[in-house]
N, C-alpha and C positions, 0 to 999 in steps of 0.2 A: 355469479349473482351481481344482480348494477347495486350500486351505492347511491345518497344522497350526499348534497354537500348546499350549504347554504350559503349566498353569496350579496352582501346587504352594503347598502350605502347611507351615510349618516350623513343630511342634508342640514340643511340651518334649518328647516323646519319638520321636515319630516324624515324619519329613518324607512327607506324601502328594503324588504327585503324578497330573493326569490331561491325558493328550492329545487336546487338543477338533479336532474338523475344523469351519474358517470356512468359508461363513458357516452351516452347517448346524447347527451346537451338537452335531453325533454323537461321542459320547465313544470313540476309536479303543482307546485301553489308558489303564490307570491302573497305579500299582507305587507301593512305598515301602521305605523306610531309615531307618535308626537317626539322629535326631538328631545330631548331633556338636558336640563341644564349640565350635566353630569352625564357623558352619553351612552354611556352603559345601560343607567336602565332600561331605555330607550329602546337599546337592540334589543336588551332581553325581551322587552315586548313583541318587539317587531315580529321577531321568531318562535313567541311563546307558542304559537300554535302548529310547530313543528318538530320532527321526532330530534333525539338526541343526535346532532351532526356537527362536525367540524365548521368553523366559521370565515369566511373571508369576504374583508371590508376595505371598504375605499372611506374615505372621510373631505367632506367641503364644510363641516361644522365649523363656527368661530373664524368666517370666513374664506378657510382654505389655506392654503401657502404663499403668504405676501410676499414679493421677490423684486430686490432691488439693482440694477443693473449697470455696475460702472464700468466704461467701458474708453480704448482709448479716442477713436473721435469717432461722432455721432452719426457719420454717413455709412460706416465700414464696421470696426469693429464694436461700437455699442447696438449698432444694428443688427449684427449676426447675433447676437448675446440676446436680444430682445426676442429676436427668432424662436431661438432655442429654448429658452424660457418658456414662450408659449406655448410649443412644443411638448414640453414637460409637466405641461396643466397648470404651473405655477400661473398668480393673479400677479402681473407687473405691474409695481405701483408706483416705481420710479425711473427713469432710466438720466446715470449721470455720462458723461465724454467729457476728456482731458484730464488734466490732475486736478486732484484734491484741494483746492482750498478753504478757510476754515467755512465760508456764508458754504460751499457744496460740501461738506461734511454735515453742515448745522440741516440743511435741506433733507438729506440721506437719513439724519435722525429723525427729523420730525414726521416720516412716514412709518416708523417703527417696525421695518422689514423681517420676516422670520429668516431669512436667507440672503446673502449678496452673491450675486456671479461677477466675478469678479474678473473680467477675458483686456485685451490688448495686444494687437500686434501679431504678423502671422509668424509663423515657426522660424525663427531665427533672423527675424528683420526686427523691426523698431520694438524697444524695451525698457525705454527709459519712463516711460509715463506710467507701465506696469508695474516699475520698481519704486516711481513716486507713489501711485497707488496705494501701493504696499503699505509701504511705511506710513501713511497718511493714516491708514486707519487700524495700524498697530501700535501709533505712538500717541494719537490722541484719545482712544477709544471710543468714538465717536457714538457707537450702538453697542448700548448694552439693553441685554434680554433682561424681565425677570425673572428669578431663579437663584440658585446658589452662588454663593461668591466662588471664585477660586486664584487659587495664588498665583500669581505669574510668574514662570520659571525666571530664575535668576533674577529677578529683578525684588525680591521683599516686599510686593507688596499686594494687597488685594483688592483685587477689581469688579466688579459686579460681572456675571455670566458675557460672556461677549456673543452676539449674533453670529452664527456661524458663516462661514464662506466658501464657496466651491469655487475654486482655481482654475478656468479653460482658457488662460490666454496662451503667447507663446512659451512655447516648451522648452528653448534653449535657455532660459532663467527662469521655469517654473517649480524648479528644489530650492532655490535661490530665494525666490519671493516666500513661497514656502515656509520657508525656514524664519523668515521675519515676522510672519505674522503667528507663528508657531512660539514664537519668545516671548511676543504681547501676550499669550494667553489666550488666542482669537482659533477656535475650532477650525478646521483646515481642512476640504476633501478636496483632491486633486483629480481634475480628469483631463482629459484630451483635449489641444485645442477646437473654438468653436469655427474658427477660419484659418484654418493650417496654411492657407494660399490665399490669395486673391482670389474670388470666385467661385470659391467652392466652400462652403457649410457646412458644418460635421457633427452636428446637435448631440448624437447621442447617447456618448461618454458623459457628456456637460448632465443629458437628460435624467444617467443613471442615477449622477450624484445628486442632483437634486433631489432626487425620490429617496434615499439614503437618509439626508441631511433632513426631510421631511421625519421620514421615521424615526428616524434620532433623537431630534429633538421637536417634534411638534407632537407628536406620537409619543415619545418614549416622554415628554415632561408631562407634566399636569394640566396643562393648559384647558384638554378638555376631561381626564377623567383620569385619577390616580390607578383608576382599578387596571393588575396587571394583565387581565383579559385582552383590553383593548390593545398593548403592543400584539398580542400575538397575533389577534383580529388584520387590524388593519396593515396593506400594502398595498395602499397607493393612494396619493390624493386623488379625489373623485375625477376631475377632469381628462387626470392622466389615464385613469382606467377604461374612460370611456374612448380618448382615443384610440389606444389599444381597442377597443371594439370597435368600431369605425375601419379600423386598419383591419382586423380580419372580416366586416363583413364588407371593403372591398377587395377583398381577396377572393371572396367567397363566389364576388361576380368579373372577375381577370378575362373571362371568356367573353364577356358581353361586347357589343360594338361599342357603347360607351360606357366602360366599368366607372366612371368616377361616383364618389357619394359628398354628395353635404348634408351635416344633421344641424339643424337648428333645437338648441336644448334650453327651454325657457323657465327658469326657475323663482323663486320671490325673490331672492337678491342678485342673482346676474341672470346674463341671456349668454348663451354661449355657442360660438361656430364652431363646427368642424371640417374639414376638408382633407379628401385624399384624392386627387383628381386622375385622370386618365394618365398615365405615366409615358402613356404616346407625347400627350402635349407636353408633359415635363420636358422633353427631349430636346424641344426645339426652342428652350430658352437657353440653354447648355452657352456658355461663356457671355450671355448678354449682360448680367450685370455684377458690381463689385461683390456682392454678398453674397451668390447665391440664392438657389431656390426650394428649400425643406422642402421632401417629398410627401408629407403632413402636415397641417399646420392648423392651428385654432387660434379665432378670439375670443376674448371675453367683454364683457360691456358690464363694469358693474354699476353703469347706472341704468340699466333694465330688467328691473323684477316686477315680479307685480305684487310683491307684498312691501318686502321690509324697505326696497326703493321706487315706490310709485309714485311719489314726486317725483321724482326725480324722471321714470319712465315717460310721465306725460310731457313734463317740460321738454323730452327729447324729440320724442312725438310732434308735438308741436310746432319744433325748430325744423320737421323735417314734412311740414304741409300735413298731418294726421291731427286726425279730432278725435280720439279714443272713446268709446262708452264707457261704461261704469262696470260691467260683467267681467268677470276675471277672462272670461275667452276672448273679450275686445283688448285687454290689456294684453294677453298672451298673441294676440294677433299684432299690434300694436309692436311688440317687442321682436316678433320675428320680423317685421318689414324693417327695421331701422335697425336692427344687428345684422341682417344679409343685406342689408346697402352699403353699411359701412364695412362689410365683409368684403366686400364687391371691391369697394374701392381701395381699399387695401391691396386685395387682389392683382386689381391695375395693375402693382407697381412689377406684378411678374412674369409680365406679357404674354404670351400664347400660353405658359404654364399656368396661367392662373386655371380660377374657377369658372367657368364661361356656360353656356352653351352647349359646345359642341364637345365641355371636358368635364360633363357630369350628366348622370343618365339616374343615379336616386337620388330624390330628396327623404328626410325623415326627418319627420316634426316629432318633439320630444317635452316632456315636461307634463308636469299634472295639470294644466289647464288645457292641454291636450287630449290626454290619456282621456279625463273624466268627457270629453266634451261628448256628445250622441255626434250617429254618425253626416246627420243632416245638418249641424250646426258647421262640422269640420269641412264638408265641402264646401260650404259657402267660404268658411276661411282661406280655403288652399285656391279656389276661384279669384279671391279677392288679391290674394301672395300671385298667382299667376299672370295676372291683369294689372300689376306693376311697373308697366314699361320703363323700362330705363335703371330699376334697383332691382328688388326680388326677379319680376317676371324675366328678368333675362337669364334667369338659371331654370325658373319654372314653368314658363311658359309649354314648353313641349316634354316636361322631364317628367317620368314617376316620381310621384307622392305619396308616401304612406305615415301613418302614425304608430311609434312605437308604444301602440298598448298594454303592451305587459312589460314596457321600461326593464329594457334585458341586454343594453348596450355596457351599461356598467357591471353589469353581472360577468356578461361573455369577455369583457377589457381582465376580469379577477383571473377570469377561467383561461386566460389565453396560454401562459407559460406553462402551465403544471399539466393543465389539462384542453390541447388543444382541439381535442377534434369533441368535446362537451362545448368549447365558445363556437364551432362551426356550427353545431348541430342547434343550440339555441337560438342562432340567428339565421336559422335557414330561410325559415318563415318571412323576415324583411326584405332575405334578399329578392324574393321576389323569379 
């Protein structure tokens, strides 16, 4: 007998939700509700009008995962850290290089980060700026969370919740460092460096613990809702899940001449890229530069929404030769030319591996001022994105475009590990 399972995302404004039939991946009904300040009730709305089923949720509520990135210098390893981040759907709000002192400590706080990655130095080469690191932000406390005090071992005294930290620098002092910021009090997940070598990026590990430290503590405190439902709900922040969808539905097209996909996900507070490109072109940037090249990657733009940041969207617009109207579809259109510009140019920096042309063959436009648009309003848009010359149009020019309609990227990102061939099968349909 197939089962249902229901698979929801809690947005800053609205909670989506869709009900997948196992193991088929057939998407039965989808519905949503208003956010709520408390986000539970929210879902329970979302999904009032479906049968008693298990729940699993991604969350971008209250933001998302603000992730602060100190790293040993700016070119190398605060850059692979910044990668990886991204990677991991975390919102990078800061990125510090070199050691700690006290005006970059005082900076680090005033962004109020849920998280630090905290990386330096490949596997057994330079460790001293890792080890100043350390100490710099177990001895001053520079980010405290709020939340519960707790007592600092050996030391007698009590200190307000400290910002947790996830550990991917070099691993020949990483019990070491470890161990120092484990005294301060400072919550600790260790994972794998994010640049073991020169040249090679290794996000993963870093990726896991980030999603860890999210559930942990952005999840597991109060931040958005005491009720014990929502730990069990949620596993993943929103971005991250969608990756994962992203990632299996270019999987889904590996056979094609050009399997790559970019999704453009436009939402009221951020505009978000995605990218998993042809893994042909990945190949042929292989030792060009010091970082590496994620075989995933996403931005995020939080100054492109069209609700909670449309100041901010226009004034971007603006800087970027765009005169926006006033209709949420002009803003939504608005937001995807100047997020895959600046995608693009990002891209740049990772030469035939980038997003190109010739290393992406779907586009998929994403977001409620998508979804809702009729189908004559969106071809004018995708006409408009294609006719770009020089930013969007150079991906979309000759590439499939579609809109994801029934918004099933972050559903099939839930459905990926547990239930893998339900994320195949709901995203068959996109892939086209």
């Amino acid at each position: 007998m197939s089962e249902t399972i229901a698979c929801v995302d809690i947005g800053s404004t609205y909670t989506k939700a869709a009900l997948v039939e196992l193991p088929t991946g057939r998407l039965v009904a989808t519905a949503q509700a208003p956010t709520t300040p408390d986000v539970v009730p929210g879902v329970l709305a979302a999904i009032a009008g479906f049968p008693e089923v298990p729940v699993l949720a991604c969350s971008s509520a209250g933001g998302g995962l603000r992730l602060a990135v100190v790293g040993y210098e700016a070119l190398i390893s605060a850059e692979a850290g910044h990668r990886a981040a991204l990677s991991a759907g975390a919102r990078v709000v800061h990125v510090a290089a070199g050691r700690l002192d006290a005006s970059a400590l005082a900076a680090l706080a005033e962004v109020a980060p849920d998280v630090v990655l905290l990386v330096g130095g490949t596997d057994g080469g330079e460790a001293s700026v890792l080890r100043a690191n350390a100490t710099a932000l177990a001895s001053s406390a520079p980010l405290q969370a709020p939340g519960a005090s707790v007592r600092v071992p050996g030391g007698g005294g009590v200190l307000a919740r400290s910002v947790p930290v996830v550990l991917a620098g070099n691993a020949a002092v990483r019990a070491e460092v470890a161990a120092v910021l484990r005294a301060a009090g400072v919550p600790v997940r260790e994972a794998d460096n994010v640049l073991p070598d020169i040249g090679r990026l290794a996000p993963e590990s870093a990726r896991t613990a980030i999603r860890e430290v999210f559930l942990e503590h952005v999840i597991g405190g109060d931040r958005l809702s005491a009720d014990p439902r929502l730990r069990r709900w949620v596993r993943a922040v929103t971005p991250d899940a969608v990756l994962e969808g992203v990632t299996v539905l270019a999987g889904l097209r590996s056979a094609r001449a050009v399997p790559g996909v970019v999704v453009l996900d436009v939402g009221g507070a951020t505009t978000d890229v995605y990218c998993v490109p042809d893994p042909d072109a990945e190949q042929a940037t292989l030792g060009r530069e010091a970082v590496g090249v994620p075989a995933r990657r996403r931005t995020v733009e939080g100054d492109l929404g069209v609700s909670a940041s449309v100041g901010d969207l226009r004034a971007a617009a603006v800087a970027e030769g765009l005169t926006p109207g006033e209709d949420p579809l002009a803003l939504g259109e608005a937001a995807a030319t100047v997020a895959l510009r600046r995608h693009l140019r990002a891209e740049a920096a990772y030469g035939p591996g980038g997003a190109g042309a010739r290393g992406v063959g779907l586009v998929v436009l994403s977001g409620g001022v998508f979804r809702h648009a009729d189908a004559a309003a969106m071809d004018g848009v995708v006409a408009r994105l294609a006719a770009d010359r020089g930013g969007a149009g150079s991906v979309l020019a000759d590439t499939h475009v579609v809109v994801d309609r029934r918004y099933v990227l972050a559903a099939a990102g839930l459905l990926a590990a547990e239930h893998p061939e339900a994320a195949a099968g709901v995203l068959s349909p996109l892939a086209g």
